[in-house]
N, C-alpha and C positions, 0 to 999 in steps of 0.2 A: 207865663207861658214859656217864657226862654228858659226857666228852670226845667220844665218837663221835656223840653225841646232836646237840653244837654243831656237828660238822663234816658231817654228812650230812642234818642236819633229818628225821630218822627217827626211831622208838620201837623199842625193842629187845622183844620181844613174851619172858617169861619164861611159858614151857609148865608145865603144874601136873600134864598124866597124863604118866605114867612114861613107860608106853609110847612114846607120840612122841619123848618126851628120849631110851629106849635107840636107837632107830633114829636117831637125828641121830647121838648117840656113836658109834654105830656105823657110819655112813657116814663116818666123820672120824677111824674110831682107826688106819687108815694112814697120814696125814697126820701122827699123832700119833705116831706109832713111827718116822717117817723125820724125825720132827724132833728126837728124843732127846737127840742127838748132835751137833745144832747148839749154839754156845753161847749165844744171843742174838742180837738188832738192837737198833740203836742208835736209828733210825726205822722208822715205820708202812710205808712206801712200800714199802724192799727188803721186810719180813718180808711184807707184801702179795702181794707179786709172786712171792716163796720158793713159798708156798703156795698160789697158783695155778696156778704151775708143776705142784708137786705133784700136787694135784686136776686139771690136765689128764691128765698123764699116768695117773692110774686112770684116769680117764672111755676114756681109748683104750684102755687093757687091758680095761676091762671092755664094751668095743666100743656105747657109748653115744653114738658120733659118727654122724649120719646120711648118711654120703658113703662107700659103701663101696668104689668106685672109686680114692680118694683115696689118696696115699701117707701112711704115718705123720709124717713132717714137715710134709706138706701141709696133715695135721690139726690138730697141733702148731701152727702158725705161725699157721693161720686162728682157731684157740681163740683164741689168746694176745693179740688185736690188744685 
């Protein structure tokens, strides 16, 4: 934490009611179940990018993008910049 601390000049806020912690967990245990199977990164940057990927694509599955005109690539690509 003190690494991410130097590199972003942010506080990492640690949550005390459960509650909040199981909803984060549980917007993130997809994420967590398609990384199983990964074996690691060796830097921040790819496993970064890994898991944005990720997290874009739920967010279009669970149709949380506001352009509904848009193709899924469309979506895809404007997420991602």
């Amino acid at each position: 934490m003190r690494t991410y601390h130097k590199r972003t000049w942010s506080r990492i806020k640690i949550r005390q009611c459960k509650y909040l912690n199981n909803r984060i967990e549980g917007n993130h245990r997809f994420a967590k179940w398609r990384m199983r199977n990964v074996p690691g990164f060796k830097n921040f940057e790819p496993a970064s990018r890994t898991l944005t990927g990720i997290e874009i694509v739920r967010m279009i599955k669970k149709e949380q993008v506001a352009s509904p005109m848009a193709t899924y690539f469309k979506m895809f690509c404007s997420l991602g910049v």
